[in-house]
N, C-alpha and C positions, 0 to 999 in steps of 0.2 A: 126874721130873715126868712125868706120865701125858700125853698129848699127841694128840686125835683129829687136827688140824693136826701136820705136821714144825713140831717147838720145834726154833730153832739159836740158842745165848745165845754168844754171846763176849764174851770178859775184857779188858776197856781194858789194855794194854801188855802182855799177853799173846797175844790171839789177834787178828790185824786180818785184814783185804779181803786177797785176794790181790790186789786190781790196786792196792795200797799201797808206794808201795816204802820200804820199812824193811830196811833192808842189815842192822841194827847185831842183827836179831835173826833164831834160828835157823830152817834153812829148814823144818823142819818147822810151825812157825809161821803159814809165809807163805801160812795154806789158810784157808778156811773151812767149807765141808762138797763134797760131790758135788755137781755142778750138778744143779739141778732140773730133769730132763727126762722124757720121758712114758717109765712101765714098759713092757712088752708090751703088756699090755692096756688102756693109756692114762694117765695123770695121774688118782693113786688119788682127785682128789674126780670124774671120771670127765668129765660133762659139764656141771658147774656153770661160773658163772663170776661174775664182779664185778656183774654187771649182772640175772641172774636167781636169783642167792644172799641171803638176809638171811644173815648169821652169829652175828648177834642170837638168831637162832632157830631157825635148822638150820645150825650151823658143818659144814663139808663132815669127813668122818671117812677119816681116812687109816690108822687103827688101828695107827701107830707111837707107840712110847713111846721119849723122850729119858729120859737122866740123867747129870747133870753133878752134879760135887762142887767146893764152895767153902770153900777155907780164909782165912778173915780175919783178918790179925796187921799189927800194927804194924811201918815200916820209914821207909826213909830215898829220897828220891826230887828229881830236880831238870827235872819235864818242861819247865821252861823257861830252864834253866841256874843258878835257884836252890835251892840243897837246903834241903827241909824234911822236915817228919815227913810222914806221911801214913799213911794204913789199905791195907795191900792187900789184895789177892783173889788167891788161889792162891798157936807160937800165938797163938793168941786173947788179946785184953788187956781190950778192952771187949765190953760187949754187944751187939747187933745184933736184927736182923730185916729181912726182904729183902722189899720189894713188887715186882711184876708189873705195869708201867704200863701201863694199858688194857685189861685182863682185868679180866674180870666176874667170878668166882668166885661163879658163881649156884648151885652145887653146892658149894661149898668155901668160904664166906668165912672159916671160921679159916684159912685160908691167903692173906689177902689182906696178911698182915707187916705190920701196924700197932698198935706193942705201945702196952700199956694200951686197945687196942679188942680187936683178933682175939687178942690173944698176948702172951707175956710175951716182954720180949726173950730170943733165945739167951745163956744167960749163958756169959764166958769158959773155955774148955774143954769146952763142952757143942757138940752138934748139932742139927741139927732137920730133919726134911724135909718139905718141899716136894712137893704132890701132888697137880694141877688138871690142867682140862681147858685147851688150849690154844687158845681160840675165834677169836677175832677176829683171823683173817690179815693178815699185812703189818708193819711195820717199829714198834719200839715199844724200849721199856730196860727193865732192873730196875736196883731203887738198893735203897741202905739207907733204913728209911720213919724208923729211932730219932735222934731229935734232926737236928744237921747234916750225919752223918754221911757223906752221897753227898759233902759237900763238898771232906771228905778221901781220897776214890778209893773208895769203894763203887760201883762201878754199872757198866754195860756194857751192851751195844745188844743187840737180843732182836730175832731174825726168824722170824715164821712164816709160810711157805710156801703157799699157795692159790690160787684163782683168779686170774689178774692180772684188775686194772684198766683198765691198757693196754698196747699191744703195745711188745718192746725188742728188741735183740738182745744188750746186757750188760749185765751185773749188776756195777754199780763196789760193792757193800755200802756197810754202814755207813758214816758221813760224823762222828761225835761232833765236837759243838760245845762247847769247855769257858770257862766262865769262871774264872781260876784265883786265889787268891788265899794268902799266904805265912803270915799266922796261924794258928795251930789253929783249926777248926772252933767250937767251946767259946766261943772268944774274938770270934770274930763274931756269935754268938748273943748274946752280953752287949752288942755295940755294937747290934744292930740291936732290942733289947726295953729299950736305955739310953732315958732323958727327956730327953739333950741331944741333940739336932738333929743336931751337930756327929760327933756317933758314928755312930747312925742309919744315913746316907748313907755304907753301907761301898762302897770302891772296888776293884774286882778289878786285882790287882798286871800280869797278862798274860792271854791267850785261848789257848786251846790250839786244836789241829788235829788229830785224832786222837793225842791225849796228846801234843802236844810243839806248842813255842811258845818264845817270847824274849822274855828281861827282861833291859834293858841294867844290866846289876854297876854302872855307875857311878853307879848314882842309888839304890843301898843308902842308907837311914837311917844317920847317923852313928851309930858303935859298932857297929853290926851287924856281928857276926863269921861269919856262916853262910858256907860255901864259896859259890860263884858262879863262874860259867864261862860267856862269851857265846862265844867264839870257835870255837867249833866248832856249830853251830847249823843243823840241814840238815831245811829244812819237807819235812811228810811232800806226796809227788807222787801222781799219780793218770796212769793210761795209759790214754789214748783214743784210738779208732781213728776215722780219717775217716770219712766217710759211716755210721758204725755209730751205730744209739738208744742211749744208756745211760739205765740206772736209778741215780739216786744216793741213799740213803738219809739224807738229812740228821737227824740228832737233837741237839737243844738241851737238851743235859744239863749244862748250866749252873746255878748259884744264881739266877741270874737271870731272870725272866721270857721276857725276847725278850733275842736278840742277832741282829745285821745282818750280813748274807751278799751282799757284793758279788761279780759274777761277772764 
């Protein structure tokens, strides 16, 4: 991805905040890039900032280029103690295509991943790249844009780097908000474009927290045989320091419209 802004994309159950604490995965892991602090010669959009920048119109250019590479295959996943199928990130089964949420791609709209508009989906075993400019700084995701597909784990929190807005002293990152639900993706498409009411109003099984959450096993559907395991269930934490500002990057990468963040 060509990048006038620092592009930093990270992978839901792959790559989280360091100020996450996730014991259960490796410490190389527990990073998310170099903190953004001023070069020599100052913070490369120089002396722009939130308040005398459009990015609309002159995005600050920091002349870094990211490039990350995404493998999407099918697997087996239980972010809330129920195992189901799910798509991951990092072969191929189905098709895809990947959007950029909140990038303009005023240079690039066949790269804006919305197949039967910009593109055809990537078909299984093929690739494609990905090749914009990264304008609009600040806290955003990319998902799968083909069918329900984000629903099934396509997607992960997107930060680009720019002027701040306002002042902090830490950066807790990403915050993913999920709503989670145990049918295939496929299968809630058919309830929620069904004509009975009754299907419609599909209900999300649990909520995740940067991919992990709890669904109590005892209130499986009779006959459901899927593995289940509540008893070990450890919410992801966050480390804040007294008197210190943080920044928290919350995103509602959810199926759902809105979901409520009590604090």
């Amino acid at each position: 991805m060509r990048g006038l802004c620092s592009l930093v994309t990270l992978l839901l159950g792959s790559i989280v905040s360091a100020q996450n604490n996730y014991s259960t995965l490796p410490v190389n892991y527990l990073q998310t890039s170099n903190p953004v602090t001023p070069l020599p010669q100052g913070f490369p959009w120089g002396d722009k900032t939130a308040n005398n920048t459009n990015p609309y119109i002159a995005p600050p250019n920091t002349g870094v280029i990211r490039r990350y590479h995404f493998t999407v295959q099918r697997g087996k996943a239980s972010p809330d103690g129920y195992q189901r199928d799910v798509i991951l990130v990092n072969g191929p089964e189905e098709g895809t295509a990947l959007h950029w949420h909140g990038l303009l791609q005023k240079t690039s709209q066949w790269f804006d991943g919305v197949p039967g508009v910009q593109q055809c989906p990537i078909p299984p075993g093929g690739s494609f790249t990905y090749t914009f400019l990264a304008d609009l700084y600040g806290t955003s995701w990319w998902h799968s844009h083909y069918s329900a597909q984000y629903n099934a784990g396509i997607f992960g929190p997107m930060i680009i780097h720019g002027p701040q807005t306002v002042s902090y002293d830490i950066d807790v990152g990403p915050v993913l908000l999920t709503d989670w639900y145990h049918p295939p993706y496929f299968s809630l498409v058919e309830d929620v474009v069904s004509t009975d009411i009754n299907r419609v109003l599909v209900k999300s099984n649990s909520n995740l927290i940067q991919g992990k959450g709890f669904f109590n096993c005892s209130t499986k559907a009779a006959g459901d045989t899927s593995f289940c395991n509540d008893k070990n269930f450890v919410p992801p934490t966050f480390r804040l320091t007294p008197g210190r500002k943080h920044r928290i990057r919350l995103i509602n990468a959810g199926t759902e419209g809105t979901q409520k963040v009590h604090y």
